[in-house]
mmCIF file of the N, C-alpha and C atoms, coordinates in Angstrom:
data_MODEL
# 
_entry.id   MODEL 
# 
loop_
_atom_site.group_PDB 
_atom_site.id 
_atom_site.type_symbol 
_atom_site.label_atom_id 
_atom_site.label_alt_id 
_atom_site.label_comp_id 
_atom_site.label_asym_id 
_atom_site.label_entity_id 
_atom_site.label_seq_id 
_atom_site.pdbx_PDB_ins_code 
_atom_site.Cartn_x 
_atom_site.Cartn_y 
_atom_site.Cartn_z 
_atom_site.occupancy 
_atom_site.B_iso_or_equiv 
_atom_site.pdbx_formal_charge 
_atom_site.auth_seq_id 
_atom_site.auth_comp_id 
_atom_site.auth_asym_id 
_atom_site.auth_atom_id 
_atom_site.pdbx_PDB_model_num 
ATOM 1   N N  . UNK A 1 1  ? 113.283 22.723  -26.073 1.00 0.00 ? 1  UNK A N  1 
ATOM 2   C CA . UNK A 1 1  ? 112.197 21.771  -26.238 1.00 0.00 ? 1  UNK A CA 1 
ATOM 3   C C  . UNK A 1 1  ? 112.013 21.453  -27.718 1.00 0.00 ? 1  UNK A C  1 
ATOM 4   N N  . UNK A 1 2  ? 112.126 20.011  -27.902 1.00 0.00 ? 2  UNK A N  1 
ATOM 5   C CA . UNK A 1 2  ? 111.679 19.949  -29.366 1.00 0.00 ? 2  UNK A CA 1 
ATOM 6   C C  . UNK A 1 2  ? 110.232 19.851  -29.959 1.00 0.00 ? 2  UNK A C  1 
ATOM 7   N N  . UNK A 1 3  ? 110.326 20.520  -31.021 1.00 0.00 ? 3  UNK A N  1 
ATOM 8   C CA . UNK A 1 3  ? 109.082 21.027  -31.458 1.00 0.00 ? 3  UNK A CA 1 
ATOM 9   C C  . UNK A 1 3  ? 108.371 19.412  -32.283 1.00 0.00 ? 3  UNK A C  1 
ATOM 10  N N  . UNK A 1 4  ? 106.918 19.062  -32.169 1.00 0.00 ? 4  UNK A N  1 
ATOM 11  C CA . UNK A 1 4  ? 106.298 18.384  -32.751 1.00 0.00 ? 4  UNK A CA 1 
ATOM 12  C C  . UNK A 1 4  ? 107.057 17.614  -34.163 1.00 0.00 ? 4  UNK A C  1 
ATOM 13  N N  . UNK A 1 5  ? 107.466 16.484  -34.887 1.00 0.00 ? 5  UNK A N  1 
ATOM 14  C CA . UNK A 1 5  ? 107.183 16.833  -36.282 1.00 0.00 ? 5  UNK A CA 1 
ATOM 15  C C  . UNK A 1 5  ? 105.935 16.283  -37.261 1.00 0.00 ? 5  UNK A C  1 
ATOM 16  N N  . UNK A 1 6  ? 106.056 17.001  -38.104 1.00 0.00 ? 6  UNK A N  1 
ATOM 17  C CA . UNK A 1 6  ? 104.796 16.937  -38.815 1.00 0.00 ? 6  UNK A CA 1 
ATOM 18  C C  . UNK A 1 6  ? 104.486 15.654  -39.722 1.00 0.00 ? 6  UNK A C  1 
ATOM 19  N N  . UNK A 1 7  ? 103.617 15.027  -39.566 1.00 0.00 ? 7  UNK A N  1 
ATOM 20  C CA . UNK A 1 7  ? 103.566 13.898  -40.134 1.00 0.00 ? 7  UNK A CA 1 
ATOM 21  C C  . UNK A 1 7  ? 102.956 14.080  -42.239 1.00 0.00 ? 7  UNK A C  1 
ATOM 22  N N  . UNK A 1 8  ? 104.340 14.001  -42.817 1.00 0.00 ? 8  UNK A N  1 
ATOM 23  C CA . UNK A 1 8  ? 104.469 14.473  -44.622 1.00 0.00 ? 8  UNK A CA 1 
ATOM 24  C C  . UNK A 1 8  ? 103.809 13.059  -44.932 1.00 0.00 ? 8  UNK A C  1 
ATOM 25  N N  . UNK A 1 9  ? 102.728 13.090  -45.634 1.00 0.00 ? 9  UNK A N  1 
ATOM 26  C CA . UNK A 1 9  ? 102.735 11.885  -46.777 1.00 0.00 ? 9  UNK A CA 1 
ATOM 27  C C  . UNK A 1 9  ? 103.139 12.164  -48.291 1.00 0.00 ? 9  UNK A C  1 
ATOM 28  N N  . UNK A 1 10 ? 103.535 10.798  -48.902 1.00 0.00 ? 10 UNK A N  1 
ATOM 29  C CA . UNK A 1 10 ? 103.824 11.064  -50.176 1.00 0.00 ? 10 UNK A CA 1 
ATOM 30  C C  . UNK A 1 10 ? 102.341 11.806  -51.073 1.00 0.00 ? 10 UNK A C  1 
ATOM 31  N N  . UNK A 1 11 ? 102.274 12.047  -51.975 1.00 0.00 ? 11 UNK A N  1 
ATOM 32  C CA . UNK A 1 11 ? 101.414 12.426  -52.988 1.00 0.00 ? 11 UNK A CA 1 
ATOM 33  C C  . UNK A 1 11 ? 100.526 11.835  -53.286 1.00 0.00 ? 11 UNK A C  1 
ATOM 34  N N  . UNK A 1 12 ? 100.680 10.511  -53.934 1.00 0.00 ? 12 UNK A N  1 
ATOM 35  C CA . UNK A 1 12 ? 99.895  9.517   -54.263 1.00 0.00 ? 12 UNK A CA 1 
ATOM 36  C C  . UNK A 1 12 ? 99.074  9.253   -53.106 1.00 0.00 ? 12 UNK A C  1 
ATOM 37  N N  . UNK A 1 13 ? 99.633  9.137   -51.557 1.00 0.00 ? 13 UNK A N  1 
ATOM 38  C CA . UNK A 1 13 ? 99.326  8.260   -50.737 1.00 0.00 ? 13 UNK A CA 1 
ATOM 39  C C  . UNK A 1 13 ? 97.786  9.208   -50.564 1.00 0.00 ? 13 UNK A C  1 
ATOM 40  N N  . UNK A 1 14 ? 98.707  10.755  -50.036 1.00 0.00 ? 14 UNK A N  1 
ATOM 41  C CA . UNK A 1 14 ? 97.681  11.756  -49.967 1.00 0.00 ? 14 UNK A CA 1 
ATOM 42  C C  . UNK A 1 14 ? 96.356  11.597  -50.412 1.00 0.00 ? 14 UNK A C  1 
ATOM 43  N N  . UNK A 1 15 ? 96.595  11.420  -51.616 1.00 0.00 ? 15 UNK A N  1 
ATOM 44  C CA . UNK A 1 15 ? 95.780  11.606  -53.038 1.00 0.00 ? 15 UNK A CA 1 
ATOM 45  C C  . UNK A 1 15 ? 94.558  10.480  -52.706 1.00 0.00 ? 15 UNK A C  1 
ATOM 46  N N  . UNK A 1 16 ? 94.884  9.587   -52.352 1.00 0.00 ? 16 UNK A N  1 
ATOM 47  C CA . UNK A 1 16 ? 94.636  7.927   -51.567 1.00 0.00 ? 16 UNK A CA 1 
ATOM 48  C C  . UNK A 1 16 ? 93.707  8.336   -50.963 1.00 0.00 ? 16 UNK A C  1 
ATOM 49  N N  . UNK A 1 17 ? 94.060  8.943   -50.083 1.00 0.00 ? 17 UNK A N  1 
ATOM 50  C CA . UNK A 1 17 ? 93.186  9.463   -48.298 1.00 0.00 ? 17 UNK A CA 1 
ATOM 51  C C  . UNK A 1 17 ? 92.039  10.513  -49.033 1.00 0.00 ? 17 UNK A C  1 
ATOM 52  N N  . UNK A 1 18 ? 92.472  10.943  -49.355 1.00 0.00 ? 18 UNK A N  1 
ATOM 53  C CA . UNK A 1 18 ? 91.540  11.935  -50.303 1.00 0.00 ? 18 UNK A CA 1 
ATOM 54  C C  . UNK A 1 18 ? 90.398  11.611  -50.662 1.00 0.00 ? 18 UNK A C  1 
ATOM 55  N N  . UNK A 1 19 ? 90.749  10.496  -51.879 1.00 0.00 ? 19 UNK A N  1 
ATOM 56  C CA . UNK A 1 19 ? 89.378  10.212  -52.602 1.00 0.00 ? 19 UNK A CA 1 
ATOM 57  C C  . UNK A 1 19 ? 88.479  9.406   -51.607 1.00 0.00 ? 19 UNK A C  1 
ATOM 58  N N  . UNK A 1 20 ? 89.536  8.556   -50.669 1.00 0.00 ? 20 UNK A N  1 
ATOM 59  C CA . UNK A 1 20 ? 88.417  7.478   -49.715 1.00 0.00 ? 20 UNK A CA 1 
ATOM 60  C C  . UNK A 1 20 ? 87.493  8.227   -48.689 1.00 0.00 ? 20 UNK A C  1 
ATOM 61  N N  . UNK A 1 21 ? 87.989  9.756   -48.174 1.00 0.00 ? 21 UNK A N  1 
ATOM 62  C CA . UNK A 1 21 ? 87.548  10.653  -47.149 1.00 0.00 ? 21 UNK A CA 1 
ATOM 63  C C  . UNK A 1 21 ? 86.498  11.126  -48.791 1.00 0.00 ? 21 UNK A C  1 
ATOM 64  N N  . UNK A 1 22 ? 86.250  11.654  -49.503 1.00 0.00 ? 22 UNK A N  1 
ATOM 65  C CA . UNK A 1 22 ? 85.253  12.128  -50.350 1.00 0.00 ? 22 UNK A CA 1 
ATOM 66  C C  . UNK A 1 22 ? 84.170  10.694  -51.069 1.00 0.00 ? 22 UNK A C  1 
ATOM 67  N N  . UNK A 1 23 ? 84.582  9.412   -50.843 1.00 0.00 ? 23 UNK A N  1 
ATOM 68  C CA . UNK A 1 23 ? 83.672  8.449   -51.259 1.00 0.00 ? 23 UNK A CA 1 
ATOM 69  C C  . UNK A 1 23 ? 83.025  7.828   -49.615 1.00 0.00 ? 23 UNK A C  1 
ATOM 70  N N  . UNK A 1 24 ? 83.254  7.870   -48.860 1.00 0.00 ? 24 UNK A N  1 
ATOM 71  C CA . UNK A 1 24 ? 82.552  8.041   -47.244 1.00 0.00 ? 24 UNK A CA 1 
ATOM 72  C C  . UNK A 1 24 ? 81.935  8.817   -47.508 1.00 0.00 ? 24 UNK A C  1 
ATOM 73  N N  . UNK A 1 25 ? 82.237  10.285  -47.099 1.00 0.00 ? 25 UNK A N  1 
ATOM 74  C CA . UNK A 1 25 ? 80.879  11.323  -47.030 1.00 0.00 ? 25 UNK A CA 1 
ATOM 75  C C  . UNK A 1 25 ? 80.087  10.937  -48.025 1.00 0.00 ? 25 UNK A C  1 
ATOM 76  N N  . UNK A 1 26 ? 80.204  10.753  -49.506 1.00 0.00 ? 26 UNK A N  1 
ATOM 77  C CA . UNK A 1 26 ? 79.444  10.040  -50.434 1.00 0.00 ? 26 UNK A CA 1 
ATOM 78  C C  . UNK A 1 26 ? 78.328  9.033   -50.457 1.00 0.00 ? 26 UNK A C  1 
ATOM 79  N N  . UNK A 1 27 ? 79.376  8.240   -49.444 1.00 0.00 ? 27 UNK A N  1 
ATOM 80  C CA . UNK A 1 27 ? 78.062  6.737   -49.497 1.00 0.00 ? 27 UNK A CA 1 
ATOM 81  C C  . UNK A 1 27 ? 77.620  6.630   -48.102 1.00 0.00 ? 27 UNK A C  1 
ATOM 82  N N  . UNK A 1 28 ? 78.532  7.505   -46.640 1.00 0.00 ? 28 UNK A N  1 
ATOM 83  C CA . UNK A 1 28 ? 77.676  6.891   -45.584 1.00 0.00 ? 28 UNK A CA 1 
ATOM 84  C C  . UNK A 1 28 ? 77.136  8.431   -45.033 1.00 0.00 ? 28 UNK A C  1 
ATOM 85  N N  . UNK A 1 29 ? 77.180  9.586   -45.927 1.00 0.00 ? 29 UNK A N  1 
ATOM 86  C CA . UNK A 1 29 ? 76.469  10.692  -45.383 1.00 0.00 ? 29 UNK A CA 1 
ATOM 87  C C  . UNK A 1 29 ? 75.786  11.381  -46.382 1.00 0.00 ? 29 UNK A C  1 
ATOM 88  N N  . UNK A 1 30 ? 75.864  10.512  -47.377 1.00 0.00 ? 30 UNK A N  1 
ATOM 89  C CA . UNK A 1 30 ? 75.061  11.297  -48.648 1.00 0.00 ? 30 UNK A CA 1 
ATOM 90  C C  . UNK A 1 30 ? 75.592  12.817  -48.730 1.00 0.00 ? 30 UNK A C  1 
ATOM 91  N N  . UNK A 1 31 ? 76.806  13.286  -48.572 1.00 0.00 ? 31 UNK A N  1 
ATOM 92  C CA . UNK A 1 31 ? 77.501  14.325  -49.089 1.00 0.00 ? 31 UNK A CA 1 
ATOM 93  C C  . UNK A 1 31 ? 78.242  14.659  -50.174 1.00 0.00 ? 31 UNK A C  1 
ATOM 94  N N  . UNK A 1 32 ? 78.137  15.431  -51.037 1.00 0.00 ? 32 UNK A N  1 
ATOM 95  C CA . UNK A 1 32 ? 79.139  15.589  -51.514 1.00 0.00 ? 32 UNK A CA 1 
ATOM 96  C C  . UNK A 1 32 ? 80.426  16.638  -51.508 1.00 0.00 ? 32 UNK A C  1 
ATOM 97  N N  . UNK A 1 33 ? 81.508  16.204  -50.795 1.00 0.00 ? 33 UNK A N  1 
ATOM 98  C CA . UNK A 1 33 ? 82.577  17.018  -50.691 1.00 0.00 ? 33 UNK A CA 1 
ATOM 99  C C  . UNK A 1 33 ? 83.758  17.253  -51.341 1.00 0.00 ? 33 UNK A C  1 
ATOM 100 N N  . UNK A 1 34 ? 84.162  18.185  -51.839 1.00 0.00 ? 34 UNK A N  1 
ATOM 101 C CA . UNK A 1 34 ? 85.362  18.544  -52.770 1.00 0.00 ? 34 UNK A CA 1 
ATOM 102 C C  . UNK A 1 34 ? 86.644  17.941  -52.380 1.00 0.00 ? 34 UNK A C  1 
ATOM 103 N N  . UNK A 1 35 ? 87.804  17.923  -52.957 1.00 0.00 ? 35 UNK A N  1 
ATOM 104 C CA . UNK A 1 35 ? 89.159  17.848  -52.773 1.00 0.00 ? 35 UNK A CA 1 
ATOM 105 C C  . UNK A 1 35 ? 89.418  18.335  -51.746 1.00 0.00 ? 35 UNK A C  1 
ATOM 106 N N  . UNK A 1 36 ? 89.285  19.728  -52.040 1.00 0.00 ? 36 UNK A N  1 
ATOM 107 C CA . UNK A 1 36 ? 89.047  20.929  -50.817 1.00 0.00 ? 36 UNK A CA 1 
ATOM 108 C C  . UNK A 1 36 ? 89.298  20.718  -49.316 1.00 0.00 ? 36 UNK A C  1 
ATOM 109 N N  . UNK A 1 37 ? 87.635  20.092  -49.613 1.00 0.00 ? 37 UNK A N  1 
ATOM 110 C CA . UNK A 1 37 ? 87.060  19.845  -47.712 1.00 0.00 ? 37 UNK A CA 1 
ATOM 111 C C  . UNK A 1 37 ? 87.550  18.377  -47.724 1.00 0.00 ? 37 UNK A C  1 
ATOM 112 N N  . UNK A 1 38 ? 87.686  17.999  -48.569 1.00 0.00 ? 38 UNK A N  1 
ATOM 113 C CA . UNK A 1 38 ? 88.381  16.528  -47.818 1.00 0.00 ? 38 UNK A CA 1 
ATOM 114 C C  . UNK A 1 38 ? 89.726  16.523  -47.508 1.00 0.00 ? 38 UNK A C  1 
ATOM 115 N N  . UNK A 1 39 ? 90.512  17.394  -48.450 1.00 0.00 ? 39 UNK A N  1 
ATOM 116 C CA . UNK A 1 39 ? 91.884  17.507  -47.816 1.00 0.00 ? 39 UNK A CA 1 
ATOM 117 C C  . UNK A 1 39 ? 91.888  18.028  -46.614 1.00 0.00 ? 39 UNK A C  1 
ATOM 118 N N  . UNK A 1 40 ? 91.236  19.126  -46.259 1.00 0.00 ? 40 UNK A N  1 
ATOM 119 C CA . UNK A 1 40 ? 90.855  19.860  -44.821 1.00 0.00 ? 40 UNK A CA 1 
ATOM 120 C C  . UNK A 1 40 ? 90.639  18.869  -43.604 1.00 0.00 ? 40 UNK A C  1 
ATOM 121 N N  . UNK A 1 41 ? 89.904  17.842  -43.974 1.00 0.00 ? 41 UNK A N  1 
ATOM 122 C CA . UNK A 1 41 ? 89.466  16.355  -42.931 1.00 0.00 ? 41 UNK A CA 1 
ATOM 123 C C  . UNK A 1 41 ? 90.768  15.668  -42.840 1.00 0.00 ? 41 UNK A C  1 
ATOM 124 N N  . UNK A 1 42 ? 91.211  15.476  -43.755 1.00 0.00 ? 42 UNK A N  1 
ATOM 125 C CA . UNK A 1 42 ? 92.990  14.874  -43.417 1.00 0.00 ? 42 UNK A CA 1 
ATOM 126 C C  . UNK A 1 42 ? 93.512  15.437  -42.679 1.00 0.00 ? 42 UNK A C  1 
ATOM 127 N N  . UNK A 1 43 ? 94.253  16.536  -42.883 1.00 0.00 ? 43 UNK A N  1 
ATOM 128 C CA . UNK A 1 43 ? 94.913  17.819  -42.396 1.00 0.00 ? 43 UNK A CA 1 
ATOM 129 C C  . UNK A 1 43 ? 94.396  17.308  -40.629 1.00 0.00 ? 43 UNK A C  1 
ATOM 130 N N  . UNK A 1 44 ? 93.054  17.748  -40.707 1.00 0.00 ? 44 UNK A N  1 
ATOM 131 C CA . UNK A 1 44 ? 92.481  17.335  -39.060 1.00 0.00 ? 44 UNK A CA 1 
ATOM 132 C C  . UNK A 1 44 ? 92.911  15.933  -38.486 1.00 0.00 ? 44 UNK A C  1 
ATOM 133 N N  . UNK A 1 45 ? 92.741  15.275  -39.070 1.00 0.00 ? 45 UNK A N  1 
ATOM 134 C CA . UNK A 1 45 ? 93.148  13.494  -38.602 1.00 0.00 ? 45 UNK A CA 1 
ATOM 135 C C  . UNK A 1 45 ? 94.236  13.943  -38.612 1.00 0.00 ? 45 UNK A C  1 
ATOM 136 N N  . UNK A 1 46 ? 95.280  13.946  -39.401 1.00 0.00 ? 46 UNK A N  1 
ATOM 137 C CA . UNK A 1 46 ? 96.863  13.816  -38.888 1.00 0.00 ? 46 UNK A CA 1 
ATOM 138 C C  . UNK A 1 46 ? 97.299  14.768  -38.066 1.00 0.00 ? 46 UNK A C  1 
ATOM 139 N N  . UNK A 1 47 ? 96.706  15.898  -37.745 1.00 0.00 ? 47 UNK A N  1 
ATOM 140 C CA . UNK A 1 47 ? 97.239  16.694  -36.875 1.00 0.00 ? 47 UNK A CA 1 
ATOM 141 C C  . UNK A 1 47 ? 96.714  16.383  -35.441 1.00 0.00 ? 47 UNK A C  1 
ATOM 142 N N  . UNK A 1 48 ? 95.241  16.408  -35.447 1.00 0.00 ? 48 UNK A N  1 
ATOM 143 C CA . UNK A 1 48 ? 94.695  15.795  -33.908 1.00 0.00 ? 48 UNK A CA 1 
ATOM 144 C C  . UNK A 1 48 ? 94.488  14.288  -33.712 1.00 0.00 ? 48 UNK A C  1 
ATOM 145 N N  . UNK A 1 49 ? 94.451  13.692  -34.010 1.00 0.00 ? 49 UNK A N  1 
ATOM 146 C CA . UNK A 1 49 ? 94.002  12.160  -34.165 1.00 0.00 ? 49 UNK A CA 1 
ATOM 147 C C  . UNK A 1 49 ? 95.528  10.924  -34.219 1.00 0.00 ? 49 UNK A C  1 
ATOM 148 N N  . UNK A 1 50 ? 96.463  11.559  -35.394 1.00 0.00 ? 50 UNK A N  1 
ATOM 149 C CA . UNK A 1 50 ? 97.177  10.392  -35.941 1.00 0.00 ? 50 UNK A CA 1 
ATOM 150 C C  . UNK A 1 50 ? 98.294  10.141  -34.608 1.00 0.00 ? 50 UNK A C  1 
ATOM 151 N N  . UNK A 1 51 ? 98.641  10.899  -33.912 1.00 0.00 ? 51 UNK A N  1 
ATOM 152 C CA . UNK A 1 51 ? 99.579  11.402  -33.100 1.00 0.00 ? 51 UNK A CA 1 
ATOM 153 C C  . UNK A 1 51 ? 98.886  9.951   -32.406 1.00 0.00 ? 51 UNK A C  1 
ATOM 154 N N  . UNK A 1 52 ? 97.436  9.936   -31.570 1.00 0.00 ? 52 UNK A N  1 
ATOM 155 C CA . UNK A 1 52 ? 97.315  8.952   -30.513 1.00 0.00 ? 52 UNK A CA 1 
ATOM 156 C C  . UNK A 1 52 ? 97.538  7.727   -31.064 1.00 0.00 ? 52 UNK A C  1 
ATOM 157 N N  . UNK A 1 53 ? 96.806  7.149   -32.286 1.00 0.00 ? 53 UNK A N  1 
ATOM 158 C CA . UNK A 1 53 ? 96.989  5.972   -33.000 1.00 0.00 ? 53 UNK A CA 1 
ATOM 159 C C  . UNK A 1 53 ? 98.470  5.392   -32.922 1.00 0.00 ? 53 UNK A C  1 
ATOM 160 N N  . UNK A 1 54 ? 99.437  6.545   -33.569 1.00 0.00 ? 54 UNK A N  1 
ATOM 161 C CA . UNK A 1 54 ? 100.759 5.982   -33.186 1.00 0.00 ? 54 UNK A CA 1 
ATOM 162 C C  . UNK A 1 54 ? 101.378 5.931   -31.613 1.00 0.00 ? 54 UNK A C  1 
ATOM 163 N N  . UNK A 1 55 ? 101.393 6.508   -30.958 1.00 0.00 ? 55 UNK A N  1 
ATOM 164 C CA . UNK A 1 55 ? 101.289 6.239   -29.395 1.00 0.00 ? 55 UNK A CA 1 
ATOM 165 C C  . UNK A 1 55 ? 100.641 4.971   -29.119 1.00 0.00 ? 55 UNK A C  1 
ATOM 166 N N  . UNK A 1 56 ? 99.462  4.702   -29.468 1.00 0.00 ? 56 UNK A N  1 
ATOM 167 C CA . UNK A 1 56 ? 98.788  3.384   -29.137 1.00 0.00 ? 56 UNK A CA 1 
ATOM 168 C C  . UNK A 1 56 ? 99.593  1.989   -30.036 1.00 0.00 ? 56 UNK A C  1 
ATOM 169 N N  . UNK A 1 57 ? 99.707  2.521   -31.237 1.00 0.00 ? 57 UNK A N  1 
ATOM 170 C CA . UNK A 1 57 ? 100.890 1.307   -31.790 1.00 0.00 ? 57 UNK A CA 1 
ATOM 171 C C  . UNK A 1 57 ? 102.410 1.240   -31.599 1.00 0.00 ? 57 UNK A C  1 
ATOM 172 N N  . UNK A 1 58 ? 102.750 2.144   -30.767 1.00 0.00 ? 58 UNK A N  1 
ATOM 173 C CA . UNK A 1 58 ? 104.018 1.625   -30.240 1.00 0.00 ? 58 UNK A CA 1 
ATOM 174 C C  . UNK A 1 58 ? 103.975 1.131   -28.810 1.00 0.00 ? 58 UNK A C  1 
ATOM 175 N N  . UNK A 1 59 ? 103.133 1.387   -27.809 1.00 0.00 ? 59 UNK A N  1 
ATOM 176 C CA . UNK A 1 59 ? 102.613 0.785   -26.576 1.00 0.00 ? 59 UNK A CA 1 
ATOM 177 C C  . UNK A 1 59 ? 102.008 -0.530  -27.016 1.00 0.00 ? 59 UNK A C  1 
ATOM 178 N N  . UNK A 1 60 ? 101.348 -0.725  -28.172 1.00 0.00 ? 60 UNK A N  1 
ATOM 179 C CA . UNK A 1 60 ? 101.213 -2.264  -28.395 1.00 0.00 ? 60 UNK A CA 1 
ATOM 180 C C  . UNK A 1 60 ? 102.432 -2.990  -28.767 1.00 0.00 ? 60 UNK A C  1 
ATOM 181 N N  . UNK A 1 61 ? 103.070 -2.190  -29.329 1.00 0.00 ? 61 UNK A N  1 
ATOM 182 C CA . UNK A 1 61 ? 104.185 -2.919  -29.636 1.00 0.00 ? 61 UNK A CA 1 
ATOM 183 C C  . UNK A 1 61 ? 105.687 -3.368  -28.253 1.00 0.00 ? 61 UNK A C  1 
ATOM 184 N N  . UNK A 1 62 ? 105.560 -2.222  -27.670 1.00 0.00 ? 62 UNK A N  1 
ATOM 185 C CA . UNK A 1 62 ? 106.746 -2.587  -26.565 1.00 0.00 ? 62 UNK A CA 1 
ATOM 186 C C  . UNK A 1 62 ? 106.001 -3.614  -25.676 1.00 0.00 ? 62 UNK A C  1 
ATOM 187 N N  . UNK A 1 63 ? 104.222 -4.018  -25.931 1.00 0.00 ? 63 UNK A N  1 
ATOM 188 C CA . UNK A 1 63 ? 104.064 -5.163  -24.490 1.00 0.00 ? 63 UNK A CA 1 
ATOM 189 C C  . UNK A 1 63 ? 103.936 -5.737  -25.682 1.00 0.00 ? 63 UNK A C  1 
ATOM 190 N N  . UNK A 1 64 ? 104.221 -6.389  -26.881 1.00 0.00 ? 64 UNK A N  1 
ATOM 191 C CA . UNK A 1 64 ? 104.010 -7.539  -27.123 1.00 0.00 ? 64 UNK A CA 1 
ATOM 192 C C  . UNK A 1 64 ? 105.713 -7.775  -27.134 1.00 0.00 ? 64 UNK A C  1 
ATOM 193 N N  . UNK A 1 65 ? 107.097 -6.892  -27.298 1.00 0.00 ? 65 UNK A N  1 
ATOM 194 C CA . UNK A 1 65 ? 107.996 -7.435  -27.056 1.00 0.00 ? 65 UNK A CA 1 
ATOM 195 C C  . UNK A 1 65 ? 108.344 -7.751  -25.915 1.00 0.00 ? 65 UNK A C  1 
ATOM 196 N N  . UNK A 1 66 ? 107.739 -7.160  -24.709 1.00 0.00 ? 66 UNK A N  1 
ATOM 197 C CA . UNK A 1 66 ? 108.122 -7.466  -23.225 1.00 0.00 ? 66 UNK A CA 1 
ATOM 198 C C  . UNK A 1 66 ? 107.786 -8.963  -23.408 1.00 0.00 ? 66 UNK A C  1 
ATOM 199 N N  . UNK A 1 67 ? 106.280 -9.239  -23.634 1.00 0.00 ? 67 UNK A N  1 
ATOM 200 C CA . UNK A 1 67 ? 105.913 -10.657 -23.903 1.00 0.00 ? 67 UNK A CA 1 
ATOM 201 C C  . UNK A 1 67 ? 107.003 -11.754 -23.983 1.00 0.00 ? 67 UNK A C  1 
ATOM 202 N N  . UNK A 1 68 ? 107.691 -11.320 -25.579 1.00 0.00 ? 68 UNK A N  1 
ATOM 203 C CA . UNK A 1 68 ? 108.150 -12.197 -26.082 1.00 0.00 ? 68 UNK A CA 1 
ATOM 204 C C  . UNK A 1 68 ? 109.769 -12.267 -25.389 1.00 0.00 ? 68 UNK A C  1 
ATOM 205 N N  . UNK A 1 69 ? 109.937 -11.094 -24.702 1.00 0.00 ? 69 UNK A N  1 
ATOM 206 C CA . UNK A 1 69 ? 111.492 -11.214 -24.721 1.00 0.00 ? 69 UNK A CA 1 
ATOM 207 C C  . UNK A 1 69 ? 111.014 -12.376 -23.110 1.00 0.00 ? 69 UNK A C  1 
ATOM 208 N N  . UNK A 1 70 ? 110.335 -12.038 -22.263 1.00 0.00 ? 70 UNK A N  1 
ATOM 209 C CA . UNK A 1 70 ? 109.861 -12.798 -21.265 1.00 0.00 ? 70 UNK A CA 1 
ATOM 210 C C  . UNK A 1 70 ? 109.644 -14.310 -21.462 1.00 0.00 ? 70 UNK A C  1 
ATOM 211 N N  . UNK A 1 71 ? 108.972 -14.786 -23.099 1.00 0.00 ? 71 UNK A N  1 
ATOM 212 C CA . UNK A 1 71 ? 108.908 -16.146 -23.164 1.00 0.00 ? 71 UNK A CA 1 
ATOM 213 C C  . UNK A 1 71 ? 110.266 -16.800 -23.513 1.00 0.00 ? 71 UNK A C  1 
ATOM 214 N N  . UNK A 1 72 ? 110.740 -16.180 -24.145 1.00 0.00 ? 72 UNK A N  1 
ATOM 215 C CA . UNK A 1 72 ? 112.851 -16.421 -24.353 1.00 0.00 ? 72 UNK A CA 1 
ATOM 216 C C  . UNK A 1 72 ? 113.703 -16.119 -22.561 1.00 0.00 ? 72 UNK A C  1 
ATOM 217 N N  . UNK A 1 73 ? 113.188 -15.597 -21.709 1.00 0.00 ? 73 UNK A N  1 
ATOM 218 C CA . UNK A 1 73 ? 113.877 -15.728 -21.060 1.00 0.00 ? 73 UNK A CA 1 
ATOM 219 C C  . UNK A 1 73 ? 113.366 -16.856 -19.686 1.00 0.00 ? 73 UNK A C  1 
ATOM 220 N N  . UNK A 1 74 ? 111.928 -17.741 -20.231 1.00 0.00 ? 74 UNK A N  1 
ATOM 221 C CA . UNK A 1 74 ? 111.657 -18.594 -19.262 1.00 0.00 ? 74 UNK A CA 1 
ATOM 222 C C  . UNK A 1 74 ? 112.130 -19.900 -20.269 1.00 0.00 ? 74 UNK A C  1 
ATOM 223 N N  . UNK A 1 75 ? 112.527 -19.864 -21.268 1.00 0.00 ? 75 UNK A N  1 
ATOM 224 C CA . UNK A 1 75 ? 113.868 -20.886 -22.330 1.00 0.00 ? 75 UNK A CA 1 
ATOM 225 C C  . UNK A 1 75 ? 115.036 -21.056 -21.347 1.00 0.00 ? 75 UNK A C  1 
ATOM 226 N N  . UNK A 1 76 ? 115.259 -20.153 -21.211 1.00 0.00 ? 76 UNK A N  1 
ATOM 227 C CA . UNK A 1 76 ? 116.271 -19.828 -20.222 1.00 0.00 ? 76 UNK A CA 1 
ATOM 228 C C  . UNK A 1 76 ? 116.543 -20.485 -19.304 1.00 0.00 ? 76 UNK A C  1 
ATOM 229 N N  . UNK A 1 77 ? 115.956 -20.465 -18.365 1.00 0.00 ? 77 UNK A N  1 
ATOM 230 C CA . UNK A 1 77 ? 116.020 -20.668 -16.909 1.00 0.00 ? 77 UNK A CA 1 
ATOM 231 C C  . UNK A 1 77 ? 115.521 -21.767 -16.948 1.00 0.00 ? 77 UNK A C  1 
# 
């Protein structure tokens, strides 16, 4: 059985997710949270969360090609 893989971001990107997860708690919970606990909130999103998002964007994606391969094949006929 193959095992999960882990979804790596670059550094910068990381770094990205970071400050925007510590300027939220900031402005819509009046918190203030460290590097720390915000890296910890990432960590959580990509491990429980990011997995469905991509499932849901590749199921959007195979019916919008069924769509299209369907409007090329009423060209067709």
């Amino acid at each position: 059985m193959k095992q999960k893989e882990r979804i790596v971001l670059e550094k910068e990107k990381r770094e990205e997710m970071v400050k925007a997860i510590m300027y939220y708690f900031k402005q819509e919970r009046e918190e203030d949270i460290g590097q720390l606990a915000a890296g910890m909130v990432l960590d959580f999103v990509i491990e429980k969360l990011a997995p469905e998002f991509y499932n849901q964007g590749v199921l959007d994606s195979c019916a919008y090609m069924d769509e299209k391969v369907e409007d090329m094949q009423s060209l067709l006929l």
